[in-house]
N, C-alpha and C positions, 0 to 999 in steps of 0.2 A: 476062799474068803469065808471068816464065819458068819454064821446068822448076827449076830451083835453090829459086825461092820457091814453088812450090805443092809440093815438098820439104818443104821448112819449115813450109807450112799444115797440112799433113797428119801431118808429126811431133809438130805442138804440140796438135793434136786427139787425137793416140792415144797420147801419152806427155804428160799432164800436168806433170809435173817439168821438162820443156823449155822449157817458157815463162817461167818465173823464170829459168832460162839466159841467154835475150835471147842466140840465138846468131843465127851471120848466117851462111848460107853465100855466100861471096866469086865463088869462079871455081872452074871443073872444065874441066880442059885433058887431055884424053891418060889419062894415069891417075895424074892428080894434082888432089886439091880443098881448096882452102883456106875454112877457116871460120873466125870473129873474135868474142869474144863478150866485152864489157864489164866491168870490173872490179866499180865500182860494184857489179851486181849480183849478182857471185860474189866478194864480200870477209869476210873472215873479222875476227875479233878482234885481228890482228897487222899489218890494214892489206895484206894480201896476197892471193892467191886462195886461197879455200878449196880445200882438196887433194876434200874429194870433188866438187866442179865442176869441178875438173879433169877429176879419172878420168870423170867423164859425160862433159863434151866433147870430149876423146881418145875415149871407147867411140862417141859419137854419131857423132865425125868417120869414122870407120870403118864402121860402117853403112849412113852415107849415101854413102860412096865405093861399098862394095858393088853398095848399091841403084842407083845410077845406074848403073852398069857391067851390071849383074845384065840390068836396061831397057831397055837398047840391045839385048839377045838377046831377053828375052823380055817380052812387054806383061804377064804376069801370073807375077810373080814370090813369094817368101817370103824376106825375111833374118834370118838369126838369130846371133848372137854365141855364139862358141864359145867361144874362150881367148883371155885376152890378160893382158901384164903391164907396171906400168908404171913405170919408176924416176924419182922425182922430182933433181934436181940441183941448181937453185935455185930463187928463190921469183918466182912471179908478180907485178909489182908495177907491171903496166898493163892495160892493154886489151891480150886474148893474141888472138894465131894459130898457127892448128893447120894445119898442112901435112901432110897425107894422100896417102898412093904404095901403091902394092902391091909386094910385094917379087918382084926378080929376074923369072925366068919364071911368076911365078906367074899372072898376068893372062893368060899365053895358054892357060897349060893348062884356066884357069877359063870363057876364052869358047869353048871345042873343048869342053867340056863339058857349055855349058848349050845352045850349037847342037844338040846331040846328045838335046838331052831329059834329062840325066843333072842329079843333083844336083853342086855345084862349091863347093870350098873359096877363098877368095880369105887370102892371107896379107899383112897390111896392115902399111907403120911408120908411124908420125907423130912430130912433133916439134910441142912448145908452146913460140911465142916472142916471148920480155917487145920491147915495144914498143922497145929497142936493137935487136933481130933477135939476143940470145943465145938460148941454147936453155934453156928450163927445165925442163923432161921427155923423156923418150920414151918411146914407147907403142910395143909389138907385138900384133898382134891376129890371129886368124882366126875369118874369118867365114863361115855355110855359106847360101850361093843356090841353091832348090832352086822347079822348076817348080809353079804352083797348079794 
């Protein structure tokens, strides 16, 4: 099993809410992770995705970028969501992906940090995008990785 899906195992264990998601995480390149998660089961009454399966899977896509960044530093880690905010722009009306980056310098200040033993802020964007590849939100987050 790869690290991406025992992610997934483990998130759908300790965040019950995740599993009606049916999210997938896709690929984690550098400091970019895309996840993809079916309309079907995040449709609302207008034929479109519910705005709050949105905002979970933009918050989740951020956490799990975190956490696998967080991993590579340290084998026992903690992530927590701090702030984020998210502007919707249009409507979701397929199977979405959420493409997840850490913004600017921020990933190097955050692995010089957790090297260090120190608690790290990681400051995340994402984008949700309807199966044309327009954009239909964006998400800013940060999230804090601190040693167990």
């Amino acid at each position: 099993m790869s690290d991406l899906q025992q992610l997934v195992v483990r998130v759908n264990q300790h965040i019950p809410l995740t599993r009606h998601l049916q999210f997938r995480l896709e690929c984690f390149e550098n400091d970019q992770l895309t996840l993809t998660a079916p309309l079907a089961a995040n449709i609302n009454d207008k034929g479109t995705m519910f705005a709050g399966s949105q905002a979970a899977l933009m918050a989740l896509a951020g956490w799990c970028l975190t956490t696998l960044q967080a991993e590579q530093i340290l084998p026992q880690d903690d992530v927590l969501a701090m702030q984020n905010s998210l502007r919707y722009q249009r409507p979701v009306t397929g199977d979405v992906r959420i493409v997840v980056t850490s913004q600017n310098d921020s990933l190097d200040r955050f692995r010089q940090k957790l090297t260090r033993g120190e608690r790290a802020v990681l400051h995340i964007e994402a984008r949700a995008l309807n199966e044309d590849g327009g954009v239909a939100s964006r998400y800013q987050g940060e999230y804090l990785a601190r040693p167990v």
